[in-house]
C-alpha positions in Angstrom: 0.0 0.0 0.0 3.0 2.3 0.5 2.7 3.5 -3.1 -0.7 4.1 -3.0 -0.3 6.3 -0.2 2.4 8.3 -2.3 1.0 9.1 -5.4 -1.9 10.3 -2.8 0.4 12.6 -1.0 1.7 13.7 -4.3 -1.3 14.3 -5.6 -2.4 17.2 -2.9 0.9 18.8 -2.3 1.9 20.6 -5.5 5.6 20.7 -5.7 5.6 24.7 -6.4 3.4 25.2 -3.5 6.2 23.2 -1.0 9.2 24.6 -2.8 7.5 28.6 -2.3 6.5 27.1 1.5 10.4 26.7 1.9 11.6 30.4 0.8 12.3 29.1 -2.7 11.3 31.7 -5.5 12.1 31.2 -9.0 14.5 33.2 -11.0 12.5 33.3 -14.5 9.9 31.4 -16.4 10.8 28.9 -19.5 9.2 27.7 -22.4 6.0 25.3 -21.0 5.4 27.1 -17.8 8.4 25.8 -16.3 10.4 27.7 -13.7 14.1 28.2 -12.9 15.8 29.0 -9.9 18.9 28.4 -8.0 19.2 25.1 -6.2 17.7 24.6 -2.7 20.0 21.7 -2.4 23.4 22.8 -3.0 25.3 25.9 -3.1 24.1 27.3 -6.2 25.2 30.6 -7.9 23.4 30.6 -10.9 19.8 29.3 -11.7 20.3 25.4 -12.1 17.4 24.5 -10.4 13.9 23.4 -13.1 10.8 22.8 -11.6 7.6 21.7 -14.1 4.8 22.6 -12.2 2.6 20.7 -14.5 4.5 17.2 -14.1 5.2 18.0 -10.3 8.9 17.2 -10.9 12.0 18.9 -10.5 15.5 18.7 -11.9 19.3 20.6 -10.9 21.4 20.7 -13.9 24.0 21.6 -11.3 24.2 18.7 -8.8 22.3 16.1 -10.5 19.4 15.6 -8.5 16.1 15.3 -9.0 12.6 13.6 -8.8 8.9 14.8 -7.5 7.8 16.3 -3.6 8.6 13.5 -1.8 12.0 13.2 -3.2 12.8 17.1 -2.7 11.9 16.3 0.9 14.2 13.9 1.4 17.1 15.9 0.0 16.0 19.0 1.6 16.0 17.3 5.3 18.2 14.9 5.1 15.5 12.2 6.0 14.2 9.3 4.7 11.4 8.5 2.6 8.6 7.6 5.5 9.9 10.6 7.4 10.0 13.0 4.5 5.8 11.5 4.1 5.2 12.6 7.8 7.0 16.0 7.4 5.1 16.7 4.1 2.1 16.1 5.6 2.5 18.2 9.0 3.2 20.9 6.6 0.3 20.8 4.6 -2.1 19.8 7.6 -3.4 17.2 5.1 -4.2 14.7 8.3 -3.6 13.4 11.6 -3.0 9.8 13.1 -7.0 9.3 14.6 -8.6 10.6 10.9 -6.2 8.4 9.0 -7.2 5.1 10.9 -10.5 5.8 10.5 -10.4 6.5 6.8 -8.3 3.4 6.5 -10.7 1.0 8.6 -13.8 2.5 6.3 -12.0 0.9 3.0 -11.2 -2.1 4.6 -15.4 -2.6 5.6 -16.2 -2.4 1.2 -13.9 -5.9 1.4 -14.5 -7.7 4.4 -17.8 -10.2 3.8 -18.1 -10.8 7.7 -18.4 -7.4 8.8 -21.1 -6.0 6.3 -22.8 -9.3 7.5 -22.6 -7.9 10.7 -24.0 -5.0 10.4 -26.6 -6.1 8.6 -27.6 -8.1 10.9 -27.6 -5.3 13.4 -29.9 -3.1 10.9 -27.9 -1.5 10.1 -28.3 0.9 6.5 -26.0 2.0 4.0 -26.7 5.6 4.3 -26.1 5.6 7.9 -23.2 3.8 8.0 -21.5 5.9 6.2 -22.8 9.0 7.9 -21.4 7.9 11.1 -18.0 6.7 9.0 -18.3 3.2 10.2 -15.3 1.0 9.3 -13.4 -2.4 10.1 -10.2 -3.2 11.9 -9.3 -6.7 10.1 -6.1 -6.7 12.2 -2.3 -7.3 11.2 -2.8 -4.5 8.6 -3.1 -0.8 10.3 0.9 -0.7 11.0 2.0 -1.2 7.7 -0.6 1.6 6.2 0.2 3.7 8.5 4.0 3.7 8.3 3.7 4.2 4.6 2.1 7.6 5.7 4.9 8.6 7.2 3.4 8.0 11.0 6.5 6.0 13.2 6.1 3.1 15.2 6.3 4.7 18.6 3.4 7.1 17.6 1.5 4.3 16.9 1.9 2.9 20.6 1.5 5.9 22.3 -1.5 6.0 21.2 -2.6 2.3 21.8 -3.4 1.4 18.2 -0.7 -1.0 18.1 0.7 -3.4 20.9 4.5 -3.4 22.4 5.3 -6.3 19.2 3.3 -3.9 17.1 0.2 -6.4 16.2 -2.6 -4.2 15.6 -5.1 -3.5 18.7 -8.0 -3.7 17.0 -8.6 -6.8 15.1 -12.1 -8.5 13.7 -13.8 -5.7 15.2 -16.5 -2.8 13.5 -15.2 0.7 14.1 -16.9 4.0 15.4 -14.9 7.1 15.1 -15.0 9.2 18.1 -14.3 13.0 18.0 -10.8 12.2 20.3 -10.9 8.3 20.3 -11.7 5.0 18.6 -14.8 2.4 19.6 -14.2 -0.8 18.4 -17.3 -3.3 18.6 -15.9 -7.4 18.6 -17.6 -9.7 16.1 -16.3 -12.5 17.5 -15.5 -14.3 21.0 -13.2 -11.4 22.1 -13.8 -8.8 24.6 -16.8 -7.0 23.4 -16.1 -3.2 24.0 -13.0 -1.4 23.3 -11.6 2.4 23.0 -8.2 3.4 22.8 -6.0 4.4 26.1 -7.6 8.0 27.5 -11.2 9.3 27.4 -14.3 8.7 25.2 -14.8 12.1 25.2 -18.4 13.6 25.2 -21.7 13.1 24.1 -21.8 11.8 20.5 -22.3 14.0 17.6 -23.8 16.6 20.8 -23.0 19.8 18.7 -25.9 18.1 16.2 -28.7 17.4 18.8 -27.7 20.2 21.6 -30.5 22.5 20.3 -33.2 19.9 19.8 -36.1 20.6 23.0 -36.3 16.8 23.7 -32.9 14.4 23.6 -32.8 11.3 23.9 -29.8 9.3 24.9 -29.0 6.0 24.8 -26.2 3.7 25.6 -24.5 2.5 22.7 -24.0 3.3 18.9 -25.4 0.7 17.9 -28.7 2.1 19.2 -28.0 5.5 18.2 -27.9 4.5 14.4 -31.2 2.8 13.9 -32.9 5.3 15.7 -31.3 7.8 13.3 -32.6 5.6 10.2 -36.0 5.4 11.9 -36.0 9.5 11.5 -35.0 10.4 15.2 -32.3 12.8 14.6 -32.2 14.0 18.4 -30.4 11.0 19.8 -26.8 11.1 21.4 -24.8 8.4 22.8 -23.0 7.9 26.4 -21.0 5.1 25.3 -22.2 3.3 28.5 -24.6 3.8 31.3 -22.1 5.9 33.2 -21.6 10.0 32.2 -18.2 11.3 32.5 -17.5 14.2 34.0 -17.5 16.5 30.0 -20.9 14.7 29.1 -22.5 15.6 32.2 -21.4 19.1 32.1 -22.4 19.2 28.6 -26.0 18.2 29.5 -26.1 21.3 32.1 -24.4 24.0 30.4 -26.9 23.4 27.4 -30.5 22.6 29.7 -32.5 25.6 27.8 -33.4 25.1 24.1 -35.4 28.6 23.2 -36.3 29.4 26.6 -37.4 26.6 28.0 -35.9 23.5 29.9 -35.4 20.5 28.3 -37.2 17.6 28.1 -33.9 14.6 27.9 -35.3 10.7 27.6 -32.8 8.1 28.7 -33.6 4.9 26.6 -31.4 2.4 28.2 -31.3 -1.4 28.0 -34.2 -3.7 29.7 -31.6 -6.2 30.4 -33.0 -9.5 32.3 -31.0 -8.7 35.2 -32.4 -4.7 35.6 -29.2 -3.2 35.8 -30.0 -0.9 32.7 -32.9 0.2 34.1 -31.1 0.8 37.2 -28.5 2.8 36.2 -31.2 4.8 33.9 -33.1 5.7 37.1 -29.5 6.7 39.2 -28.8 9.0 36.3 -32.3 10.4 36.3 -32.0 11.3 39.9 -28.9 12.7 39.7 -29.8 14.8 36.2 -33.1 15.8 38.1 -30.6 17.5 41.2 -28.8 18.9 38.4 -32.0 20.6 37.3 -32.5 18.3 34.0 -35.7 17.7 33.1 -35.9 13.5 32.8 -38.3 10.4 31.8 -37.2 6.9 31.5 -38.3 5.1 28.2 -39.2 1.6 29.4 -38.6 -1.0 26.5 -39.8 -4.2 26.3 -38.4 -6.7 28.4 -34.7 -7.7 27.2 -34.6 -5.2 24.2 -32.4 -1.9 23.6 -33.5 0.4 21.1 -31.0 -1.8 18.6 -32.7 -5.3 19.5 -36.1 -3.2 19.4 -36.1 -2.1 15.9 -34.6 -5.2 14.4 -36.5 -7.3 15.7 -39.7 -5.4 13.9 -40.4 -2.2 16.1 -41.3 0.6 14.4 -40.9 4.4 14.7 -44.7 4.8 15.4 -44.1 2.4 18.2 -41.0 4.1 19.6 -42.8 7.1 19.8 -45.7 5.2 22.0 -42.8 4.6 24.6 -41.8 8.0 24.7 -45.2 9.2 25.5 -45.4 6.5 28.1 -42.2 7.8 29.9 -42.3 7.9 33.2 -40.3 9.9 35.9 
């Protein structure tokens, strides 16, 4: 994949835009556009130095040298070719590490037969998945991608994508981008839930619902989604039954939607033991201190809203529970 990844990078950093980004400027203008200057890579005295904007190439007459943006970097540094990658793409702010592994885990769902299975079997839609830029984590690939980009190994454990014999962290498992983190659901035996090392961050997508009058939050993403698809576009996730500290102050710096206090339903899981209901009523009494208005959705017995509407619920039917929300 390493070339593919160049020819990308070479493709959104025009060689004249670096080369002008570096204090070059060129002396005069040939025949075809092309530009001549002195040499940024040698001690030059006359104009040696071609660049052909067109062909994103460059060539010294004077020392020898020459070759595309990824090549000048390399010269110009004194780096090698996955560090002259990285420093190209700091420079242009094309990316950073979190984006890039989510991009790459949404190409790798199109070829992975088990995970669209998955999802489908969730209920999940086309449209939403790729609204919510749902990917896969195959495993044993991510390191090699990403070292193509330029991104070093010890970046790559720092931030927990890869383990200390650099095997990818996330393998067989569908992937939820997060605004500072990574949720990675298991499709097999493994552990089920998984983020990478630090916080979840805040309410999902809360900049998108945090005006709506009514909110309703649920526990997972998976929930989240096909109650988007079902047209309920006021939904936000915890990520679990517990609020951090950021989503809680989220939910009481933003309690007035045109005046008025809002009205936030927690849909949690029925599970057969009660403890989504319990922690769903804890929350409510401690949102209700808080001065948050509150009703507990009560789905039917062992359900969440995921379970709900794939096993035939529909949005008429959802909205019957919300009306029927109690305190």
């Amino acid at each position: 994949m390493s070339w593919q990844a160049a020819d990308l990078l070479k493709q959104q950093i025009p060689l004249l835009d670096y080369l002008q980004g570096q204090g070059w400027k060129p002396a005069r203008r040939s025949a075809g556009g092309r530009l001549l200057g002195l040499c940024p890579l040698h001690a030059d005295h006359q104009p040696s130095f071609l660049i052909d904007p067109s062909k994103n190439l460059f060539y010294c007459y004077g020392c020898g040298r020459g070759g595309d943006v990824i090549r000048l970097a390399e010269l110009y540094h004194g780096v090698r070719f996955a560090e002259a990658m990285a420093l190209l793409r700091d420079w242009s702010g094309l990316g950073s590490l979190l984006p890039d592994v989510a991009k790459f885990y949404q190409l790798h769902l199109q070829r992975h037969v088990e995970a669209g299975a998955y999802l489908m079997h969730r209920g999940l839609q086309a449209e939403v998945i790729e609204e919510l830029r749902i990917g896969y984590a195959p495993g044993r690939c991510l390191r090699t991608w990403l070292n193509s980009l330029g991104y070093p190994l010890s970046d790559l454990q720092q931030a927990g994508l890869v383990n200390a014999e650099g095997y990818d962290t996330y393998s067989h498992r569908i992937v939820f981008p997060l605004e500072e983190n990574l949720y990675g659901r298991s499709i097999g035996a493994a552990v089920p839930h998984r983020f990478l090392p630090g916080s979840k961050g805040g309410l999902y997508a809360w900049q998108k619902v945090r005006h709506h009058p009514e909110i309703i939050l649920v526990e997972g993403l998976f929930d989240l989604a096909v109650l988007w698809q079902a047209g309920f576009h006021n939904v936000t996730c915890a990520l679990g039954t517990h609020l951090n500290a950021l989503q809680f102050r989220q939910l009481c710096a933003d309690n007035e939607c045109s005046g008025k206090r809002r009205m936030l339903y927690l849909a949690f899981d029925s599970d057969a033991n009660g403890s989504g209901q319990k922690a769903a009523q804890s929350l409510s009494q401690r949102l209700r201190t808080a001065g948050i208005n509150t009703r507990r959705i009560e789905l039917p017995a062992g359900h969440d809203p995921n379970s709900f509407f794939v096993s035939g619920g529909s949005a008429q039917e959802f909205r019957c529970l919300l009306e029927r929300a109690c305190l």
